[in-house]
C-alpha positions, -999 to +999 in steps of 0.1 A: -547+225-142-529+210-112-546+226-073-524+229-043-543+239-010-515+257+015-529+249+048-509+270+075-515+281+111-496+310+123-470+337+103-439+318+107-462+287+084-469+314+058-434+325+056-419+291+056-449+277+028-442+312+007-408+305+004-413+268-009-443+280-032-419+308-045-397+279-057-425+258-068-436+287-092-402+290-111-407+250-119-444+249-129-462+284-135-496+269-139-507+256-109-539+268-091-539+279-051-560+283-026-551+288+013-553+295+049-522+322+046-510+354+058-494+385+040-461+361+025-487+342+005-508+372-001-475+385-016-476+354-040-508+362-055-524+340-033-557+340-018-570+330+020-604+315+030-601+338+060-572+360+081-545+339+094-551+360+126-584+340+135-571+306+142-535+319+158-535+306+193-505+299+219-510+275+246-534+250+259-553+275+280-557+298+250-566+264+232-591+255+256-610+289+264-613+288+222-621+258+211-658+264+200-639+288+178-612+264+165-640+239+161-658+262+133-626+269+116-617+236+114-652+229+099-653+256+076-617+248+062-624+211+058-653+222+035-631+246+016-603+221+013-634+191-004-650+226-022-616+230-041-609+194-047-571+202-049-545+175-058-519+183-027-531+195+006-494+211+022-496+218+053-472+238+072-461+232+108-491+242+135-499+210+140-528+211+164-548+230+130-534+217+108-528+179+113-568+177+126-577+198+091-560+171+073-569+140+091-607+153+084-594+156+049-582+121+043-610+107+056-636+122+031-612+123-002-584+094-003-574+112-036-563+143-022-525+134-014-509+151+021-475+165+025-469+184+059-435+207+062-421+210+097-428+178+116-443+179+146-416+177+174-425+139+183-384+139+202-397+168+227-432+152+231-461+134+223-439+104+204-473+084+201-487+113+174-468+096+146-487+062+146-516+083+143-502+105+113-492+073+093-527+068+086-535+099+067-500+117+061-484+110+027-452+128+028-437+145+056-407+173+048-382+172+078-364+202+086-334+182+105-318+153+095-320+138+136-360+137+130-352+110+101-352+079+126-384+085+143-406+086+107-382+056+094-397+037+120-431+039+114-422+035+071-442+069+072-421+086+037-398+116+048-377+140+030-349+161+050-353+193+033-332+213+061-341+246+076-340+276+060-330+301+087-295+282+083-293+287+047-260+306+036-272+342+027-252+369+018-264+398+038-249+434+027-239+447+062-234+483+048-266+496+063-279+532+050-279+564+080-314+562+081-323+530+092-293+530+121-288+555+142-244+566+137-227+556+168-249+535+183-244+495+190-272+476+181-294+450+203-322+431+181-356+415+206-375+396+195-407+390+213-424+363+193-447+363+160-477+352+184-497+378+200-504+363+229-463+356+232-458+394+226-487+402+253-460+383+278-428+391+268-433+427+256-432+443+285-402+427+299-382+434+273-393+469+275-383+472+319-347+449+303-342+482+279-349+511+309-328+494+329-296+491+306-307+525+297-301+539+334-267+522+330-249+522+301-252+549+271-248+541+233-268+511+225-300+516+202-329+483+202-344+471+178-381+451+181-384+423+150-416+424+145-442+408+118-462+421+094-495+411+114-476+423+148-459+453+141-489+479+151-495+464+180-459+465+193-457+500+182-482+509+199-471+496+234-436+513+228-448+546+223-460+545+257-426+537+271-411+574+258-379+551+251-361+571+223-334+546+213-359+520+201-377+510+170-396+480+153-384+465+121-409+443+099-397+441+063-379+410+062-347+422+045-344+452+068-348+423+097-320+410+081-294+435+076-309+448+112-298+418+128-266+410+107-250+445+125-262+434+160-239+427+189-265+410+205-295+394+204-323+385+231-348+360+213-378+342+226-374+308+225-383+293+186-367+284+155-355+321+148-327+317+170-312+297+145-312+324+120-292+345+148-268+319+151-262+319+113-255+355+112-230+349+135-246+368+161-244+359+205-275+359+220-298+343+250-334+326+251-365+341+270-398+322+271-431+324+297-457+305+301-483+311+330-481+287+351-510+261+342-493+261+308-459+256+321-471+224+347-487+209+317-456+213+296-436+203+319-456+165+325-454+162+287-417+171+276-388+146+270-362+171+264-343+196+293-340+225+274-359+247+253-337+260+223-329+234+197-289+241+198-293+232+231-313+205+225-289+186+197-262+195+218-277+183+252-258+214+271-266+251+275-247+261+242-270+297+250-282+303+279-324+301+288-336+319+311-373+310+315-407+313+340-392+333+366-361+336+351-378+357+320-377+388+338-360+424+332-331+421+357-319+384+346-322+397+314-295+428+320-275+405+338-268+381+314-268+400+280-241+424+305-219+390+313-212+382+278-208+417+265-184+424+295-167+384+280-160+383+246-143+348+253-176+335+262-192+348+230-169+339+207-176+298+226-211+303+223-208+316+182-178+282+178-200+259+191-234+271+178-213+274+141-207+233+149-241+226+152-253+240+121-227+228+100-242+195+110-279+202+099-279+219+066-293+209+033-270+207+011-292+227-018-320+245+001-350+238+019-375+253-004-359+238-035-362+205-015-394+214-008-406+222-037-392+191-059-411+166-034-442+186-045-439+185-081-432+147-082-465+145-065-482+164-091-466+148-118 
């Protein structure tokens, strides 16, 4: 029997390498896994060497105050990965854990072939990382097409499998009176997947909701949360005594949630594409304290933070980050639009553009999925 080991670091890793796995499954039903997952691999049947939680860490502070810690998980997961001897090591974005699990990898077994998903953003930063990965990456899956050139370069093999927040999904916007409240217009937040982003930008978003609250009556929010963060944000927002709020985790719920928004304020991340697909206005929040954001700043190549704005080398939605990332900017801008649904329907035109030019023209995890099998075959 054919052994994949599913190497992820974070929940957005799990979901993304559940969905490809999912698609994987329907080709080649036996097929033994092991992994460092979450609860969308759990789903599958799947089991972990140990909760995703443990090795989830945001920033290079966070990175450096824990790297004894990282260290021992790195250690530990080598030694599973050589224990299971499986034929693929995938490996899904997280590419501080994971890339260092698998270099550790190659280095012991040649055999074991490497295919990483979600390439490590070598255009924003840190271009010299793929003459390092050529030496013990086999495959890399691409999500856009632009990433091509800089892996064609280094005759490192590459697939452009596309993204699949930009997938076309039909979502049933006839949403049952229970889950929305009648009469109320919908904002979605999302405060990040990370607990440590949530720590940051929880709070604001909760001072952005009692201030449109004071001034303007009939919205209701909406917190999209993850499986492994939803407690903790419920447990800050019962504190608030906000009534017109609630957290959303199940992933289709998230989905018909969002597709009856009128807005949406998103932390800065690859889930604001999936708000532009829906169709959906919205702006970009993101804070870093301000070591983190110094650093960052001496390492990026790139002005903005969103990738819209990033292919389309303007502020296609506006970001409004460090000091910016506060309760009152916040108001003020999701206000401006709402109050100029010319502006909207620019930002939705041009953001529709831009993702007409980066889909897949099957889907990514059937993409995926196909560069794994010919691997195993």
């Amino acid at each position: 029997m054919k052994k994949i080991f599913i190497l992820t670091g974070e929940p957005s890793g799990d979901k993304l390498a559940s969905t490809v796995i999912s698609s994987l499954k329907l080709e080649n039903s036996e097929i033994e896994y092991l992994s460092v997952g979450g609860s969308h691999l759990k789903n599958l049947g799947i089991n972990t060497i140990f909760d995703l939680k443990e090795i989830t860490y945001l920033g290079f502070t966070s990175v450096l105050f824990n790297i004894f810690k990282i260290r021992a998980k790195i250690n530990t997961t080598v030694d599973e990965i050589i224990k299971f001897n499986p034929d693929i090591l995938f490996t899904v974005d997280s590419p501080d854990f994971t890339l260092r699990v698998a270099e550790r990898v190659k280095k012991i077994n040649q055999n074991i072939k490497i295919i990483h998903y979600v390439a490590p953003q070598v255009w924003v930063w840190r271009k010299n990382r793929v003459k390092k990965i050529k030496k013990f990456i086999d495959h890399i899956l691409l999500l856009f097409n632009f990433e091509k050139k800089y892996f064609d370069e280094e005759n490192i093999k590459n697939t452009f499998v596309g993204h699949p927040l930009i997938e076309n999904k039909k979502i049933n916007k006839t949403i049952i009176d229970s889950i929305i409240p009648k009469d109320k217009k919908i904002i979605s937040l999302f405060p990040g997947s990370r607990t440590s982003e949530t720590n940051v930008l929880l709070p604001i978003l909760i001072n952005f909701i009692k201030i449109m609250n004071k001034k303007h009556d009939g919205y209701f929010f909406y917190f999209h949360a993850t499986e492994e963060n939803k407690n903790f944000i419920l447990d800050k927002i019962k504190q608030s005594n906000i009534n017109n709020l609630d957290v959303v985790s199940e992933e289709n719920i998230k989905l018909k949630i969002l597709s009856n928004s009128i807005f949406a304020v998103s932390k800065s991340g690859t889930v604001s594409l999936q708000i532009c697909n829906l169709n959906i206005p919205s702006i970009i929040i993101y804070k870093l304290s301000f070591i983190n954001f110094m650093i960052f700043k001496m390492l990026v190549n790139v002005k903005f933070a969103n990738i819209i704005n990033i292919i389309n080398e303007r502020e296609v939605i506006p970001e409004l980050l460090q000091n910016e990332c506060n309760a009152n900017e916040i108001y003020k801008s999701v206000i401006y639009f709402l109050n100029n649904p010319e502006l909207i329907q620019k930002q939705l035109s041009d953001c529709s553009r831009t993702l007409d030019g980066i889909r897949s023209k099957t889907s990514s995890a059937y993409e995926a999925s196909s560069v794994l099998l010919k691997y195993l075959s």
